[in-house]
N, C-alpha and C positions, 0 to 999 in steps of 0.2 A: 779277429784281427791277427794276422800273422807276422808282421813287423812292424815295428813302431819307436819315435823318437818320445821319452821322458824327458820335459826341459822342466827344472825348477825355476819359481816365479822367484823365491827366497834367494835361490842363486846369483840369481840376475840382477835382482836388489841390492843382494851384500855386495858383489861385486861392482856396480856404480857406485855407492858410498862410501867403499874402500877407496877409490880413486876420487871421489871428493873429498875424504880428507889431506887425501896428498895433497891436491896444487891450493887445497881453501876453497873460504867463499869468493873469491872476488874473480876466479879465473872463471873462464865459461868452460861449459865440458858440452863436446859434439858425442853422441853417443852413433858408431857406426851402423848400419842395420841394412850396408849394402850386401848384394851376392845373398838374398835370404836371409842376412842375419849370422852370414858365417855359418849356415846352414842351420838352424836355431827356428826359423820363421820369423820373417821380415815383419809383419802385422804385427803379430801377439807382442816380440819382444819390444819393438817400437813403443806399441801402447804399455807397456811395463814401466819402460825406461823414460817417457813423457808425463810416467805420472808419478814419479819417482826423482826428478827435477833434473832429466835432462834439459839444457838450452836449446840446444840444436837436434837433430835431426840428417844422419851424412847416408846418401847414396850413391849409385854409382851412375844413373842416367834418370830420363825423362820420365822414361813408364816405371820406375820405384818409387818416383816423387810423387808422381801422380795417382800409385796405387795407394800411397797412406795418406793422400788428402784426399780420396775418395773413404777411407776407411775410417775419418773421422780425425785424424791425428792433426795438433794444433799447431804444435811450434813451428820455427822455422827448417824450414828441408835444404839443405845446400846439397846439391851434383857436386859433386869428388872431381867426378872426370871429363864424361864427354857429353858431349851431343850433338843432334847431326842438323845441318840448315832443311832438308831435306822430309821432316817433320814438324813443317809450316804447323800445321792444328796441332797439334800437342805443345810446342813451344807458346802460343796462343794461350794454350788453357794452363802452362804451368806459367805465365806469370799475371794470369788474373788468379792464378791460387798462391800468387805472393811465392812460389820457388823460387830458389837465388843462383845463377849461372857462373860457374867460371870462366873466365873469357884469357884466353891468353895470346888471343892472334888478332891483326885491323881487323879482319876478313870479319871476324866474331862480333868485332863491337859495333859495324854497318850493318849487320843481317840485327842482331837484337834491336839497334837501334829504328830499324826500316821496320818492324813488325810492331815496335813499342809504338811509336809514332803513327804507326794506320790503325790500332786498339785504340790508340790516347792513352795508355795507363805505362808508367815507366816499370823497369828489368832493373830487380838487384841483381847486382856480381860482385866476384872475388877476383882477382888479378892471381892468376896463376905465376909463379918462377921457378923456374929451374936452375936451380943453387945446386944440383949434382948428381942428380940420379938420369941424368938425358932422355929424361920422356919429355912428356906435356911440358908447359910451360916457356913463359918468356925467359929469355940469357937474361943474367941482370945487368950487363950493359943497356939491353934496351928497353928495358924497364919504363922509366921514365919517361919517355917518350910514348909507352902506350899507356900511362897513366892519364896524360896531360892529352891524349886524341878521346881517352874514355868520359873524362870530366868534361870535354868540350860540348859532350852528347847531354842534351836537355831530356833525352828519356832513359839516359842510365844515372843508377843511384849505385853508390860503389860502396858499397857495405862491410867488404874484408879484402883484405892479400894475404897469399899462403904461397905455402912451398913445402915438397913432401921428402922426407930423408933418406938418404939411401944406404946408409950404414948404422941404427942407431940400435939395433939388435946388438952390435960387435960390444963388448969389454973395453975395447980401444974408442975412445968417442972422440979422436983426434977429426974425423973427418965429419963425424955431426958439430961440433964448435963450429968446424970452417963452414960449413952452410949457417948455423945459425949465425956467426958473424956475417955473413955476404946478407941475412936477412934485416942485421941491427943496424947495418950502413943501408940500407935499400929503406929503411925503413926512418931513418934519418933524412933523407935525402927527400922521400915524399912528403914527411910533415912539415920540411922547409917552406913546398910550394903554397902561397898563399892560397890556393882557394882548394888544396887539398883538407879532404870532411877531417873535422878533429877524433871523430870516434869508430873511424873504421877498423877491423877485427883484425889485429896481425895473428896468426894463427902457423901453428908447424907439427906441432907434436901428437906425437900417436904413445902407443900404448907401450913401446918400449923405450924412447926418450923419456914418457914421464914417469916410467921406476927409475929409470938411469939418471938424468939428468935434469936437475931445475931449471938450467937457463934454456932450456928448450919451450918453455909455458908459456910466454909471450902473453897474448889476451886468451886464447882458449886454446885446450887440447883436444882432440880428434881419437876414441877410444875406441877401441874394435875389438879384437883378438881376448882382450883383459875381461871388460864386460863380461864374456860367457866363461871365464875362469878358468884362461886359457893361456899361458906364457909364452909369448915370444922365445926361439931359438937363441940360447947362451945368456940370457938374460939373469942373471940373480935374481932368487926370488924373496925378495926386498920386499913386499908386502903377501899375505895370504887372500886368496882369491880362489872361490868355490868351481870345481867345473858344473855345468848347468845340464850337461847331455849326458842322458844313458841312452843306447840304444839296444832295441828287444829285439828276440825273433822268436819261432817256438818249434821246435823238432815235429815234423810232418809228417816222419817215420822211420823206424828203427828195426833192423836187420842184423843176424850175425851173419857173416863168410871166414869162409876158412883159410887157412893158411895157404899163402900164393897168388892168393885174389887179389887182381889190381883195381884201384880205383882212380875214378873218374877219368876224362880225356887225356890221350899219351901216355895211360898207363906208367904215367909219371909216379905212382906209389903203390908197393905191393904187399900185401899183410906178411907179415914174417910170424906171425903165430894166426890162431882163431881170433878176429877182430868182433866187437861188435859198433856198429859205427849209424850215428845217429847223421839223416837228412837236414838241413836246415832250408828253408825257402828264400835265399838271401844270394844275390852274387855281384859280378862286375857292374849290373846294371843299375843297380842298386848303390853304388857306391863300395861295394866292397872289395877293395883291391884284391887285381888277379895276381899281386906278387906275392900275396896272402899265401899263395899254393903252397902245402906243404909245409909250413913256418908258424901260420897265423896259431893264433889261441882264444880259447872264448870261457867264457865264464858259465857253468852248470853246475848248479849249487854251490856256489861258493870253491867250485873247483877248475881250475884252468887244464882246456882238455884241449888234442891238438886239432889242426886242421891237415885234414891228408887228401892226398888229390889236388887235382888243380881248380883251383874256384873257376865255375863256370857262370853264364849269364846271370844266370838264375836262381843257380841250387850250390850248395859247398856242405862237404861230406866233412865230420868231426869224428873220431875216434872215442870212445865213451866205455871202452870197457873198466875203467877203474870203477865206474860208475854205477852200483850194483841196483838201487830200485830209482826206475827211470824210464816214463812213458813218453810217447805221443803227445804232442800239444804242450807240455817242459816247455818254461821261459829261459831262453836263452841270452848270456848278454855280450853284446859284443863290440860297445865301448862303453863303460860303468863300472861301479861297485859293486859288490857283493859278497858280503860277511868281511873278511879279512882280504879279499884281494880283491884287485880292482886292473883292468886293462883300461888303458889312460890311452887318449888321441895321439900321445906323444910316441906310447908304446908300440902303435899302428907304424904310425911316422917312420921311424928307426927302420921296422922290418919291409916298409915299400920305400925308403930310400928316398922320402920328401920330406913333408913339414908339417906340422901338424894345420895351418892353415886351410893346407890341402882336404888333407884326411875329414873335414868334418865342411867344408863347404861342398865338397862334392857328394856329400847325401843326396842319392835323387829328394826333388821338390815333393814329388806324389807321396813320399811317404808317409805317411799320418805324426802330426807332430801333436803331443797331449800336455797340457801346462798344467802343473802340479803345482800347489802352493808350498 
């Protein structure tokens, strides 16, 4: 094997349990394991975090929900985001496997209701709102009114309302209050109506309102990024949470050239003495960013060497002559620990000019992911 993802099971552990102590027992915890798990693996960690007391279950469509209830996994699964009318038989099959929909338009609540109603078996949802980040979701002006056409429906069971924040990473949590406020009058206003359910899930918080802020917990929180031991941008880091990913590669071959020699495409980097420079089998394709070129750094032995050249599809040239006994096949790391140093997701982050979210859900899928206790 010549690249491979290290995820710890223990990681994965400490970090839900860390986040159950914060909100307690009594709030429910969604554990996220859309997009692969945040590139982690969607399966494995699922069944980690389900048998570890996650409540829920958060993905981002039909076929994530329907891959972990093929895979065995029990709890409840809520869609985050979308889904399309257009995938008649799968909508079919996720809610005889009991998946729960957000719905936040008529159009939604007639199509689940016309599919519920020709199965005979009714469609949990969530009422989506958009209190401020202007994607999905209903305005909370009209709220209400698709609360009161959703209840109407004898084969919807309305199980939560949510809403997702759009500032709750910032230091400044002036503008996550004003969502949550627009959430605690919406939320007032629904329990008024008589025949609204007493124990539907008001839900909002992810992973950086709940280091930041309590009154963001509502009935349950929604964990993602935390989980794999992973901080949100600016966030204080208010509790200690493990990262769960190392990822390997291993030198496939190693060369000296001489002084002048340029390497890799555009001869964008030229040895300015005798180099010796170790192959890695690792590139863009792979997830390894091409802004890498030139900047990146990776771990060989416990020592951060650089990256020269321009990371190409497939292959990225390192620099290794500090590096005196060093063959072929050398585990290389290149986001992990080792001995004293460590290159962090965040570290990646900074030098391609994103976020760490990025940096570790865009590991390609195919690469071999290995769960280590």
């Amino acid at each position: 094997m010549l690249t491979w993802l290290e995820i710890s099971k223990k990681a994965l552990t400490y970090n839900l349990k860390q986040f159950r102590k914060i909100i307690g027992s009594k709030i429910k915890l969604m554990a996220v394991v859309k997009s692969n798990a945040y590139g982690h693996g969607m399966i494995e960690c699922a069944k980690i975090f389900e048998k570890n007391g996650a409540d829920y279950l958060g993905v981002i469509n039909l076929n994530e929900a329907l891959a972990l209830r093929k895979s065995g996994l029990k709890k409840p699964i809520f869609i985050l985001s979308f889904w399309s009318s257009e995938l008649g038989a799968l909508i079919i099959k996720a809610i005889k496997e009991k998946i729960e929909f957000p719905v936040y338009t008529e159009q939604q609540i007639k199509i689940l209701s016309k599919i519920s109603q020709k199965i005979g078996e009714k469609v949990k949802i969530h009422i989506k709102i958009d209190t401020g980040t202007s994607r999905i979701g209903v305005l909370p002006e009209n709220t209400l009114n698709l609360a009161q056409k959703c209840l109407k429906s004898p084969w919807l069971e309305l199980k939560g309302v949510f809403t997702h924040f759009a500032k709750s990473e910032s230091k400044n949590q002036a503008f996550t209050n004003q969502q949550t406020k627009k959430l605690l009058e919406i939320k007032e206003k629904l329990m008024a109506m008589p025949d609204f359910p007493k124990n539907v899930i008001f839900h909002a918080g992810c992973t950086a309102s709940t280091l930041n802020n309590s009154q963001t917990y509502f009935d349950m929180v929604r964990i993602g990024l935390g989980l794999y031991g992973l901080y949100p941008s600016l966030v204080g880091l208010t509790c200690e949470l493990k990262p769960a990913m190392r990822w390997k590669t291993r030198i496939i071959q190693i060369k000296t050239v001489v002084k002048g020699t340029f390497v890799g495409y555009d001869c964008t980097y030229q040895c300015s003495k005798k180099t010796k420079i170790a192959i890695l089998p690792i590139g863009y394709w792979d997830g390894y960013d091409r802004k890498l070129s030139n900047c990146g750094e990776v771990l060989i032995q416990g020592r951060r060497v650089p990256v020269i050249g321009r990371v190409c599809m497939n292959l990225t040239m390192v620099d290794i002559s500090k590096i005196k006994k060093i063959k072929a096949g050398d585990e290389v790391i290149l986001i992990g620990q080792e001995k004293n140093q460590q290159i962090s997701a965040e570290d990646v982050a900074l030098k391609t000019e994103t976020i760490n979210y990025e940096v570790v859900t865009k590991i390609n899928q195919m690469i071999t992911r290995i769960y280590k206790a």
